[in-house]
NUBA-546527 format. One line per field, with one value per residue (C-alpha): residue number from 1; x, y, z; residue in three letters. Coordinates in nm, 2 decimals. Layout:
BEGIN
resi	NUM, ...;
xx	X, ...;
yy	Y, ...;
zz	Z, ...;
resn	ala, ...;
// end
This chain:
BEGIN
resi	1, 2, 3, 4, 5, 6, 7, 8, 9, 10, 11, 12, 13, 14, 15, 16, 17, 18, 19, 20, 21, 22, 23, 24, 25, 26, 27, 28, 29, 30, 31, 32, 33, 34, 35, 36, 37, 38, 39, 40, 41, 42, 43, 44, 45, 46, 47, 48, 49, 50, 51, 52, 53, 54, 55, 56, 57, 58, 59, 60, 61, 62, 63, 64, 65, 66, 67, 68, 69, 70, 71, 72, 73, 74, 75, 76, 77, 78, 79, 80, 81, 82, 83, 84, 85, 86, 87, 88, 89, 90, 91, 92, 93, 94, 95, 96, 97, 98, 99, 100, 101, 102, 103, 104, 105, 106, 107, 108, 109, 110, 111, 112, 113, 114, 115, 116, 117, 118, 119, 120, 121, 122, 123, 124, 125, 126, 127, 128, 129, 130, 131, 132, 133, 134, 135, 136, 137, 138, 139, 140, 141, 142, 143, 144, 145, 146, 147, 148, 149, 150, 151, 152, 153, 154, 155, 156, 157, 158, 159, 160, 161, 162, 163, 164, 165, 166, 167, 168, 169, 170, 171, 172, 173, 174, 175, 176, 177, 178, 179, 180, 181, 182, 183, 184, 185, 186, 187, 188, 189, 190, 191, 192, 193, 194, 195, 196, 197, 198, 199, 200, 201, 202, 203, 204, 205, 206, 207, 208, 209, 210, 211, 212, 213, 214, 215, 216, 217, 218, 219, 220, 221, 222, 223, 224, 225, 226, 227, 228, 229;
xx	-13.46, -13.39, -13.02, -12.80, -12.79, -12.50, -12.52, -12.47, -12.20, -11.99, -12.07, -11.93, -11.62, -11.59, -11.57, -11.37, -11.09, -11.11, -11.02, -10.75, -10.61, -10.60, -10.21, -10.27, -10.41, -10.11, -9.90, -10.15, -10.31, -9.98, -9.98, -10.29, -10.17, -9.86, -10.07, -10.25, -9.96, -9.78, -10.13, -10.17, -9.77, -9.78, -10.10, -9.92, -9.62, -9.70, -9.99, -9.86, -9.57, -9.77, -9.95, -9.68, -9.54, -9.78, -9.93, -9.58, -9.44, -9.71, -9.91, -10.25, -10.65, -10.73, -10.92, -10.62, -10.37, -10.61, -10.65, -10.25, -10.22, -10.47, -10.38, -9.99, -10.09, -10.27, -10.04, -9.80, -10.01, -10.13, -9.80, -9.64, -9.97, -9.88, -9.49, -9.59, -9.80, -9.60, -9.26, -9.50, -9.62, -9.30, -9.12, -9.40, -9.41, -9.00, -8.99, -9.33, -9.15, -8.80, -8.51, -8.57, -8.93, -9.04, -8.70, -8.63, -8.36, -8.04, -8.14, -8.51, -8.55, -8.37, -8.53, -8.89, -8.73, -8.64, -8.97, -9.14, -8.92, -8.96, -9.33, -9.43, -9.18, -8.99, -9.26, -9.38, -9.72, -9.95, -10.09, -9.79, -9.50, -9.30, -9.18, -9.41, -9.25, -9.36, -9.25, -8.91, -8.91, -8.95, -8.66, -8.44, -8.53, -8.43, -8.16, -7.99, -8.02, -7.94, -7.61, -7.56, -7.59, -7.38, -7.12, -7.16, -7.11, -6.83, -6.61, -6.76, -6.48, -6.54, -6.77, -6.66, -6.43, -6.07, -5.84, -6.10, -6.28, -5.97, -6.04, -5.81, -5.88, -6.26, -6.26, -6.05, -6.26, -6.60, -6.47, -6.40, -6.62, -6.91, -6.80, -6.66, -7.01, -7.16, -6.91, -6.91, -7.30, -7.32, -7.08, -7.24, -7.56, -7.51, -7.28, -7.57, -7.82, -7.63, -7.49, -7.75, -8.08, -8.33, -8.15, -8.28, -8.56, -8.86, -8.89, -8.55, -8.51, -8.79, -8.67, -8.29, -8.49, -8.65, -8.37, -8.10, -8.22, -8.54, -8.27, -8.16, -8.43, -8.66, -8.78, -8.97, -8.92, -9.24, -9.07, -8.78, -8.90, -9.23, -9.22, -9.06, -9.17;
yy	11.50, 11.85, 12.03, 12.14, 12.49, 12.70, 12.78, 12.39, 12.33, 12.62, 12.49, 12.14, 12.30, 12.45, 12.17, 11.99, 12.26, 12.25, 11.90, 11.91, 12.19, 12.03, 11.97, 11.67, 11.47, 11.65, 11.38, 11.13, 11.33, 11.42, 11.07, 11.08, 11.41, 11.22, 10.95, 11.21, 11.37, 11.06, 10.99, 11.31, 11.31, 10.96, 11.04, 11.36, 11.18, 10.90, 11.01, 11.18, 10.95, 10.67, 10.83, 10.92, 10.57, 10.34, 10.60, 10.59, 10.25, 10.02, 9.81, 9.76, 9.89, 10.25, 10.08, 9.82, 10.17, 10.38, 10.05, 10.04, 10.41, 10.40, 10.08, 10.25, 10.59, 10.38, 10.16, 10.47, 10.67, 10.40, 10.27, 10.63, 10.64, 10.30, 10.43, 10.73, 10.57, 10.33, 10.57, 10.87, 10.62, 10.39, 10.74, 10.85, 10.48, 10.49, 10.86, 10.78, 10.41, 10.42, 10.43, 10.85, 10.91, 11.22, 11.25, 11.14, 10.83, 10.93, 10.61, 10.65, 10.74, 10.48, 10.21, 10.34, 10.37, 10.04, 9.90, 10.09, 10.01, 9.62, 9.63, 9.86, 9.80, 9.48, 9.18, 9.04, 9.04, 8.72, 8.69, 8.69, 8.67, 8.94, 9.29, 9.54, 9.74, 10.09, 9.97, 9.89, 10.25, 10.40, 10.25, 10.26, 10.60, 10.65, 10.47, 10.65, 10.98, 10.82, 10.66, 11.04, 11.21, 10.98, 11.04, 11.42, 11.37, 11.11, 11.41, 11.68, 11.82, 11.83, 11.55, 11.31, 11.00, 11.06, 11.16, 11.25, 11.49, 11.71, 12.06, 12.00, 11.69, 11.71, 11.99, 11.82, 11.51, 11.74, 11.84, 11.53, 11.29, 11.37, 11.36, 11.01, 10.93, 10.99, 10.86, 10.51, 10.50, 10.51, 10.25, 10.03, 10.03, 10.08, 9.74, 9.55, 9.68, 9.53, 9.23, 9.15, 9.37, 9.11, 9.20, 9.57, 9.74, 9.69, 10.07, 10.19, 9.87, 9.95, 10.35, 10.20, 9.97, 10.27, 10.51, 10.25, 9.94, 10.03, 10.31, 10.09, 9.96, 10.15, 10.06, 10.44, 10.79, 10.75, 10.51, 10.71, 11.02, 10.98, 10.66, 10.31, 10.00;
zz	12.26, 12.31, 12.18, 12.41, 12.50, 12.39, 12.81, 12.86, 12.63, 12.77, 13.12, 13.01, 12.88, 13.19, 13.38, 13.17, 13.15, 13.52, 13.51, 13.28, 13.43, 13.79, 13.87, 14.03, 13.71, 13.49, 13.46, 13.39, 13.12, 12.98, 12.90, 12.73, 12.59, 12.43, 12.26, 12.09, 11.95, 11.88, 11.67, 11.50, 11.40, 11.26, 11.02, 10.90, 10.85, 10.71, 10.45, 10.21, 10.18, 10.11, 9.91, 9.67, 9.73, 9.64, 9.38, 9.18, 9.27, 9.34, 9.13, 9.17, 9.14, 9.30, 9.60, 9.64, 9.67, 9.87, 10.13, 10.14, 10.15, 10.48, 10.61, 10.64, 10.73, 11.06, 11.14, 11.16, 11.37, 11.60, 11.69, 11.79, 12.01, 12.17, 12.19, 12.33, 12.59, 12.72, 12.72, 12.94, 13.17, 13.22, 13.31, 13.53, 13.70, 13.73, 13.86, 14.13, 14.23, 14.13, 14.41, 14.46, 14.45, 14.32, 14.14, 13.78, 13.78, 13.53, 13.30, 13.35, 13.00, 12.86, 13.04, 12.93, 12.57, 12.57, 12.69, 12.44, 12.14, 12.27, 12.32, 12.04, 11.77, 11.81, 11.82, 11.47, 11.32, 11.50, 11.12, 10.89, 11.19, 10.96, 11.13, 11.00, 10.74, 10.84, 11.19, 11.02, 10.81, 11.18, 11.40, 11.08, 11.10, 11.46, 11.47, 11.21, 11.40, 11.75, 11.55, 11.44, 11.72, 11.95, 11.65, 11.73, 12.12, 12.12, 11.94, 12.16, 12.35, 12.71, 12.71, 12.40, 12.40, 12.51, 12.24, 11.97, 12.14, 12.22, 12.06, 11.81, 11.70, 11.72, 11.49, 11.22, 11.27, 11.25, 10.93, 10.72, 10.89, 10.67, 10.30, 10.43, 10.60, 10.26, 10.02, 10.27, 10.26, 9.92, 9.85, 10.08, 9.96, 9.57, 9.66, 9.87, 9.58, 9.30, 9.49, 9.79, 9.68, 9.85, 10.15, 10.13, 10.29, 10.02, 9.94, 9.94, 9.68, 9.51, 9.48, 9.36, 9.16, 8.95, 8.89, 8.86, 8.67, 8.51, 8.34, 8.12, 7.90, 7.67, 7.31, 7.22, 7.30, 7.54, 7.76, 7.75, 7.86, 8.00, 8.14, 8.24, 8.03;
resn	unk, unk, unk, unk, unk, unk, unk, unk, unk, unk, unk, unk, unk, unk, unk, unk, unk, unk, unk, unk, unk, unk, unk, unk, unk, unk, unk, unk, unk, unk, unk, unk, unk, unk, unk, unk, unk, unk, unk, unk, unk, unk, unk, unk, unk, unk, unk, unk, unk, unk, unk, unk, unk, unk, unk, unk, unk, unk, unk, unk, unk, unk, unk, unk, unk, unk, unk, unk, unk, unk, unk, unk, unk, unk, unk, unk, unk, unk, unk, unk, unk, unk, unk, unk, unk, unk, unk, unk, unk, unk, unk, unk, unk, unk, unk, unk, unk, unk, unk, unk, unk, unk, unk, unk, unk, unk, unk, unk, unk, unk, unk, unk, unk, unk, unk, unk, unk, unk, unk, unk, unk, unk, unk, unk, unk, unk, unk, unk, unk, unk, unk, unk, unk, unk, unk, unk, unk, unk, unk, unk, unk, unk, unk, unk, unk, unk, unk, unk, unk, unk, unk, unk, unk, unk, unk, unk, unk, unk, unk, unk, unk, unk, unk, unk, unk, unk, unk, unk, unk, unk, unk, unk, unk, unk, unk, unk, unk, unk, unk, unk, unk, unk, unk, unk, unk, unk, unk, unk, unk, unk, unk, unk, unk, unk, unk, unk, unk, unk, unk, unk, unk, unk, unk, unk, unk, unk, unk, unk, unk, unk, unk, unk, unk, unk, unk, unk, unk, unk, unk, unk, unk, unk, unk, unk, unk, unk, unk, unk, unk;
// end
């Protein structure tokens, strides 16, 4: 079989770019477009925190990490590439068919949001009927910054809750909200950790585990400076 000419490569670039270039497959391909990212963002992500989790805090053989290590860094990048796909293509669907065609709906985004979070992140493993703990690690994750930001906006004057986002007011309220954020979080989950740890996400009880209990016993200057028991 003969290799293909450098001629016939740049021809099938050509016509390739003239396909994805075409306006009228855009919005289509942007969908393919967002899986792709969705893909690439969750390996890069999720690699080289795995990596240093199960490499520090996990027991195990070097093949048994490296398997845990790739099985997470897959399950993170495959389900932003589901996420991604359903969200693109439920918005393209709702702004094609919705009640304005043509015209993006004022809760479009929220109703492909929800589908996605439902279809990609909500349902439980068929094998071990458990959420997925990366996919728990990733709505935690979004939640917290959704929770944040709607604590931003409800104090933005002009467009906040009554009261509380009057100039005034939001600006006090901007200004001690967060050392009580942080001192409140803390308690809370220094509290669950001593009290209710099984109730934790596994790493973050794993991490507390570490610094907090494992602290407190050594028997040798190795295992008190270089490492746990």
């Amino acid at each position: 079989m003969s290799e293909a000419t450098p001629t016939t490569l740049e021809s099938l670039k050509a016509s390739i770019e003239q396909v994805i270039l075409e306006p009228a497959y855009h919005d289509l391909l942007a969908v393919v477009k967002g899986a792709r990212n969705g893909a690439v963002y969750g390996a890069k992500v999720r690699f080289p925190h795995a990596l240093v989790m199960v490499f520090l805090f996990r027991p195990g053989t070097l093949r048994q990490k490296v398997e845990l290590v790739v099985r997470a860094t897959r399950t993170h990048a495959k389900n932003l590439a589901k996420f991604a796909t359903v969200y693109k293509l439920a918005c393209l669907l709702l702004k094609r068919f919705g009640a304005t065609p043509g015209k993006e709906g004022p809760y479009d985004t929220f109703i492909a949001g929800l589908l996605g979070g439902y279809l990609v992140f909500g349902q439980r493993s068929p094998r071990s009927g458990k959420i997925s703990s990366v996919n728990q690690q990733i709505v935690i994750y979004v939640f917290a910054r959704a929770v944040l930001a709607l604590a931003r906006l409800s104090v933005k004057p002009g467009v906040g809750l009554p009261f509380v986002s009057e100039e005034a007011r939001s600006a006090r309220i901007s200004h001690y909200a967060w050392p009580v954020f942080a001192a409140t979080s803390w308690a809370m989950v220094m509290h669950l950790f001593r009290y209710h740890a099984e109730d934790l996400q596994p790493s973050l009880r794993g991490s507390m585990s570490y610094i907090y209990q494992q602290s407190d016993d050594w028997d040798s200057l190795r295992n008190f400076l270089w490492h746990n028991k």
